[in-house]
C-alpha positions, 0 to 999 in steps of 0.5 A, spaced: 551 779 621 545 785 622 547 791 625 544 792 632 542 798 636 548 797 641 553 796 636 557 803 633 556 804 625 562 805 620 561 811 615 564 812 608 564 819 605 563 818 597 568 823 593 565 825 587 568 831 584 566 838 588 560 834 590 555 830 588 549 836 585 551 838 579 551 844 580 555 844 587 561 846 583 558 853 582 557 854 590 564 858 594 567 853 598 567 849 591 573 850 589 573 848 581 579 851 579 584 846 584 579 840 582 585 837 579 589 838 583 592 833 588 592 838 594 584 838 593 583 831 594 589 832 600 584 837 603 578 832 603 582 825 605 584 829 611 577 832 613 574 826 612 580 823 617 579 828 623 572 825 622 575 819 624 571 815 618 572 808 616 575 810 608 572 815 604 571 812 595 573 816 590 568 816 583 571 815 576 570 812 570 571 812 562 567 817 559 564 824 561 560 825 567 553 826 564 546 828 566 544 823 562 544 816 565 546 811 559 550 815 555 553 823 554 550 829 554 552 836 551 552 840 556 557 845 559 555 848 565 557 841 569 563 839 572 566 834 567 573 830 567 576 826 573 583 825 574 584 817 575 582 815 582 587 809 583 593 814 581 589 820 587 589 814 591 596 812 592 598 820 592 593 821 598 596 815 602 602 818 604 598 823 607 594 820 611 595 814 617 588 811 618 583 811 614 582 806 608 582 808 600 577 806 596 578 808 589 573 806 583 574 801 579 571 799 572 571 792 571 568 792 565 574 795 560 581 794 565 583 787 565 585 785 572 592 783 573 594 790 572 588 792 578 590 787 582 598 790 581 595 796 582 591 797 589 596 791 592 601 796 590 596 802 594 595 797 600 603 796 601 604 805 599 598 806 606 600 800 610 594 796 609 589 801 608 586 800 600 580 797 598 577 798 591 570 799 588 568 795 582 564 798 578 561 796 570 560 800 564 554 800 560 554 805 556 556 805 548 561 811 549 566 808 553 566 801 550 568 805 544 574 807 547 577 801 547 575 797 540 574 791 543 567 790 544 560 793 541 555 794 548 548 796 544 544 802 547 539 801 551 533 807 552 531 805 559 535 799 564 528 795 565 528 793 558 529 786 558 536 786 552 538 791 557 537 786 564 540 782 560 547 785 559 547 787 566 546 780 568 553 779 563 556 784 565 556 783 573 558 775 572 564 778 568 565 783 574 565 776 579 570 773 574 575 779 574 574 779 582 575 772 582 583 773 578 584 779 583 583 774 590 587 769 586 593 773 583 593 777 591 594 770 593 600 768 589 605 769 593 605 766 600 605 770 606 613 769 607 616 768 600 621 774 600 626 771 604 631 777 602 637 773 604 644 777 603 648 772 604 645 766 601 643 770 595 636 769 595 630 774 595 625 769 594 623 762 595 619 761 588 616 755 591 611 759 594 609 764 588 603 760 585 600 759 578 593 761 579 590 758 573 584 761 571 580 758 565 573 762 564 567 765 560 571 772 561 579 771 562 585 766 562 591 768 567 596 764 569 599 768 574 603 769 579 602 776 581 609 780 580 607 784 586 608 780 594 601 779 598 598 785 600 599 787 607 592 786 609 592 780 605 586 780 601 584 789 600 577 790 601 572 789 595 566 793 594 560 794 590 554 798 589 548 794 589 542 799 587 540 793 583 538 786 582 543 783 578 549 787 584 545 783 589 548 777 586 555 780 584 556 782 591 553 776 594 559 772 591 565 777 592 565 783 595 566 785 603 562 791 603 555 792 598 551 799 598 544 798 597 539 805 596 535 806 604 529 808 602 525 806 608 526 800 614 521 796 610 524 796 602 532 796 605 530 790 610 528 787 603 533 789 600 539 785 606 534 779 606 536 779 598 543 780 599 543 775 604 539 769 600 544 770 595 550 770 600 548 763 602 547 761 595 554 763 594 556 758 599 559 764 604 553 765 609 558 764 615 563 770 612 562 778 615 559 781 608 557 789 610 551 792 608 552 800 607 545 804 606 548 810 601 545 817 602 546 823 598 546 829 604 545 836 604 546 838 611 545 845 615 544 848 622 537 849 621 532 844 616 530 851 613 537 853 611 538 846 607 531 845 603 533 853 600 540 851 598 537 845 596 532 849 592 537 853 589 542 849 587 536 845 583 535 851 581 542 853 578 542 846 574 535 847 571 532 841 574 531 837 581 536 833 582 535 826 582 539 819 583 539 812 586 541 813 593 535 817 597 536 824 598 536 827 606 536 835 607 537 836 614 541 838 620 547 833 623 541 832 628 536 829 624 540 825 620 543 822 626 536 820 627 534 817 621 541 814 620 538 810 628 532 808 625 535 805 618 540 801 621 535 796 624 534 791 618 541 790 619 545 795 615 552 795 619 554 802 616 552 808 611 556 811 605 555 818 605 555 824 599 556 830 600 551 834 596 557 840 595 563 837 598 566 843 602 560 846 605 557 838 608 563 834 609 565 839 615 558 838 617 559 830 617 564 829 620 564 836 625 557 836 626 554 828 625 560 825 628 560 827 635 553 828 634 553 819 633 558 819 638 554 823 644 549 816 642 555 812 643 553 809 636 561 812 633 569 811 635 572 816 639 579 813 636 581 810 631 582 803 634 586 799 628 591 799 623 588 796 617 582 798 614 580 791 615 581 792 622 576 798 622 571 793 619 572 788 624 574 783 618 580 778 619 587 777 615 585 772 611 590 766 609 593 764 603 589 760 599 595 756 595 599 755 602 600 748 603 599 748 610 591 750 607 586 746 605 583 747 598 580 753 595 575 756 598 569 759 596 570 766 591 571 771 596 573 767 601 578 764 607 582 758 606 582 753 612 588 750 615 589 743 615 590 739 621 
């Protein structure tokens, strides 16, 4: 389950407004003015395709964007609001034929039989290309947009009230992906019979009950949405922290964790790992991707003054979870070889400014790996399962299966 030297990498860009520096929308190719608009994002899915990427994610969330980690600021000269990136998602899939849509997601204030009708109607809307990234909310502001829990605020995360709330919050996370995967399996695979002449849309003996009693939900289920086209759509988390590991460990099929270096990142996958075992899944494909945010130019220099420059526009350096490169597409190719070698299967890339280095991604970088031999040519499936080299998985209410797996998991048949 650990990337080798022969094996090729998967990629994802991460989408997040006109870049993930604060100030890149003050850069010319930034494009502010079209930022909400669903001919900008179109553009981007489209760069990120010719790229031949695995799926691009697309950032949201329930407050303002803030330069402070726990809460909102009062500042003006960033980029704030988002448009809903479930909703960009399903305009974007029409356009578009390969590659897989990973909108956002937060668990913490959705309830999950609307986002399991929501990205099972994606996947059906691009022929099997949706996943979604779960995300939790701790900040106070956002709670109180919904009036129906109070989330204290916390000076630092690594307070001991604060690692406890996060720990609640990822186990609530792992409840809500549970009802998710249930509710995509409530309708067997071959429900829809569709029959005219007999009058019969759908055998209702194959829509299930899924039942779910827990700390955090009660739903009865079925889904009113038919079985996704891939079955159960990819689920996946960031995971720069120790109570993600084990969230991600129990339900996701794709984790991102922080690549500082080969020794922390080996650290950090062997964590994950443990935790998969624990979970009962050490026999089920769970991907590892190492998050970097990218400033990417023909020459180093180039890229450390535009760094330098945008620090400068935003008042300070800029700083995040994920390690920051700033390089040309050559010297990332080769950091991203030597990251790889504890066993991540892939990389999530964030361009610092979104319209000067996702070109640079995917026409520099790519055939830069694919020179390598460590990238595609072509895109080689249909689903964005497919291009993760992860199975459809069955159905686990269909009584030709054996009972329930582990969370997250594939049923077996029985004999």
């Amino acid at each position: 389950m650990s990337a080798t030297s022969g094996t090729p990498l998967h990629l994802a860009v991460a989408l997040d407004g006109t870049g993930r520096h604060p100030a890149s929308w003050r850069e010319p190719v930034a494009r502010p003015r079209d930022l909400f608009t669903a001919g900008y994002w179109a553009d981007l899915v489209a760069e990120a395709e010719r790229g031949l990427l695995d799926f691009v994610t697309i950032e949201d969330g329930f407050g303002p964007q803030s330069s402070r980690l726990l809460g909102p600021d009062d500042r003006t000269d960033q980029v704030r609001g988002r448009l809903d990136a479930v909703l960009v998602a399903s305009r974007i899939a029409p356009l578009t034929r390969h590659i897989g849509l990973v909108p956002t997601v937060v668990a913490t204030h959705t309830e999950p039989f609307h986002i399991s009708k929501a990205v099972a109607t994606l996947d059906y809307i691009s022929a099997g290309r949706a996943g979604l990234r779960v995300q939790v909310s701790a900040r106070p502001d956002e709670a109180a947009h919904f009036g129906r829990r109070t989330i204290p605020a916390f000076d630092a995360w690594d307070s001991p009230p604060a690692r406890e709330l996060l720990t609640e919050l990822f186990d609530e996370a792992a409840d809500y992906v549970e009802v998710v995967r249930r509710l995509w399996d409530s309708w067997e695979d071959d429900a829809e019979i569709r029959d005219a002449a007999t009058g019969r849309f759908v055998d209702r003996d194959k829509l299930h009950h899924i039942d779910f009693e827990g700390r955090h939900f009660s739903v009865k289920g079925p889904s009113i949405t038919p079985r996704p086209p891939q079955g159960q759509p990819l689920v996946t988390a960031l995971a720069h922290d120790t109570p993600a590991h084990r969230f991600v460990a129990r339900q996701a099929d794709i984790a991102y964790i922080t690549a500082h270096d080969t020794d922390r990142t080996r650290a950090v996958v062997a964590g994950i790992r443990a935790e998969q075992a624990a979970a009962g899944r050490a026999g089920q494909t769970l991907h590892v991707f190492g998050d970097l945010v990218v400033f990417l130019d023909d020459d180093p220099a180039a890229a450390a003054a535009r760094h330098e420059r945008l620090d400068a526009l935003d008042g300070q350096p800029y700083a995040g979870d994920a390690r920051i490169f700033t390089g040309t597409p050559f010297q990332l190719a080769d950091l991203l070889e030597q990251l790889r070698e504890p066993g991540l299967s892939g990389f999530r890339l964030w361009p610092a400014v979104t319209g000067h280095d996702l070109p640079r991604i995917t026409r520099h970088l790519v055939p830069e790996l694919q020179r390598r031999g460590l990238f595609r040519q072509a895109y080689e499936a249909a689903t964005l399962r497919g291009l993760l080299g992860l199975a459809r998985p069955a159905d686990r209410y269909s009584p030709r299966l054996s009972a329930s797996p582990e969370p997250g998991g594939t049923p077996t048949a029985t004999a």
